[in-house]
C-alpha positions in Angstrom: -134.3 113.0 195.7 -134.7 109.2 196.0 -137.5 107.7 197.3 -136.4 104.1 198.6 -138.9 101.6 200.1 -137.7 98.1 200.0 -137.8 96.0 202.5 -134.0 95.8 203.8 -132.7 99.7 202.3 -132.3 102.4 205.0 -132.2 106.1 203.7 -129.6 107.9 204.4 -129.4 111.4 203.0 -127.7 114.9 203.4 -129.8 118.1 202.4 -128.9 121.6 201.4 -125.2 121.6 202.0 -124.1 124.5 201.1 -120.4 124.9 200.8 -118.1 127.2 198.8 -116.0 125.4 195.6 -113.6 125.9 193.4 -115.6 124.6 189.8 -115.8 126.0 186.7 -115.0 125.7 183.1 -114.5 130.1 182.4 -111.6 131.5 182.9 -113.3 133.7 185.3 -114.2 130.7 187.1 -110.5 130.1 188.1 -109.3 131.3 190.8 -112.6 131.9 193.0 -115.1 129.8 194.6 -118.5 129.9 194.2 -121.6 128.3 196.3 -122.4 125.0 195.6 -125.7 123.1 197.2 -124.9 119.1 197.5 -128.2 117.0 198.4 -127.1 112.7 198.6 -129.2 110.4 199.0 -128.2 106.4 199.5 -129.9 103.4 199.6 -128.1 101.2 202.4 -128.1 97.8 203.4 -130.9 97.5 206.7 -129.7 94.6 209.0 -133.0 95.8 211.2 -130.8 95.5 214.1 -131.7 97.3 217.2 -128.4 98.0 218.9 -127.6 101.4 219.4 -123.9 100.9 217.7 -122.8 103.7 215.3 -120.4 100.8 213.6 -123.4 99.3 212.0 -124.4 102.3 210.1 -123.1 104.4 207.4 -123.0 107.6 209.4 -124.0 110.9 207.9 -121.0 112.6 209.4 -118.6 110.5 207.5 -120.4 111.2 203.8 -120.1 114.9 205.6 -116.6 115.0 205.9 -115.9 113.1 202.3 -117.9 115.6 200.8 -116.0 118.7 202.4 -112.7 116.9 201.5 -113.9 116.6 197.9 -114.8 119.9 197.2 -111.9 121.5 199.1 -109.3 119.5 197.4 -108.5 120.9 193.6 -110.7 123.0 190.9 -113.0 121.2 189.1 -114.3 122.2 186.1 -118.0 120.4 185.4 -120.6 119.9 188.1 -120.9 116.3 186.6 -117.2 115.7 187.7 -118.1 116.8 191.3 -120.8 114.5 191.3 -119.4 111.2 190.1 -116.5 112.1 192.6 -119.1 112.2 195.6 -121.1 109.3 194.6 -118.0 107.1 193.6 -117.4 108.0 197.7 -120.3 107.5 198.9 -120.1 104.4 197.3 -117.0 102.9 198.4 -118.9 101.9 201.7 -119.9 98.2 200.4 -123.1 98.9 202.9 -124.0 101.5 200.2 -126.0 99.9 197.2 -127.4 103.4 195.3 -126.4 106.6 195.1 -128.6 109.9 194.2 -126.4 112.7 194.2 -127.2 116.7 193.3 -124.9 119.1 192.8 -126.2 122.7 191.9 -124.1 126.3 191.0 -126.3 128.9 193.4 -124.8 132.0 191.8 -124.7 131.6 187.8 -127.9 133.0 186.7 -129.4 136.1 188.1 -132.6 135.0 187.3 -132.8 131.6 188.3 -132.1 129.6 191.5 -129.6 127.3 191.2 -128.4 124.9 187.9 -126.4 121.7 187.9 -127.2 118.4 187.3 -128.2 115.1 189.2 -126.9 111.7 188.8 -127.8 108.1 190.0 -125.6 105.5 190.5 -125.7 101.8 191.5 -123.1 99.4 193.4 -121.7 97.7 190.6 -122.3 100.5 188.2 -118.2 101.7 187.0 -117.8 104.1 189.5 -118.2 101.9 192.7 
């Protein structure tokens, strides 16, 4: 994932989500879900303010629940499509200036791990 150290950029991130989606291109893709690991990462604007006020933060539970609503809302069909979906989310918080954003098939290989493909997107970048 991203590794941001500027002065001013708070990490926020999201690791090993696990959920179940409804993606594929094959026809025997259709009609099933299969496990999907989502890792974001974002670069956010750091006021360094000390209040304890949830308001000044992107919260992780927020990118949580977008990402739920995203993969529970239709088939998609490429892994790419998932992630420019959650990253042009993530990026609709104007705090939000990057977004890193893996999206991996668990179960399509037998011999291998996971595939799928990661992106990296910037505010002003099409998507945001």
């Amino acid at each position: 994932m991203i590794s941001i150290a500027a002065p001013g950029v708070r990490h926020v991130f999201l690791r090993d989500v696990v959920l179940q989606a409804s993606i594929g291109l094959y026809p025997h893709e259709h009609g099933v879900t299969q496990r999907v690991r989502i890792n974001i990462d974002l670069g956010v604007e750091d006021d360094a303010d000390p209040s304890d006020d949830l308001s000044r933060v992107v919260s992780y539970e927020t990118v949580m629940i977008a990402v739920r609503a995203i993969v529970a809302a239709r088939h998609i069909k490429l892994v790419e499509t998932l992630a420019e979906r959650l990253a042009t989310a993530c990026l609709s918080d104007p705090r939000v200036l990057l977004a890193h954003v893996q999206v991996e098939k668990l179960d399509v290989f037998p011999d291998a791990a996971a595939a799928g493909v990661a992106i990296l997107r910037r505010r002003g970048d099409d998507c945001s």
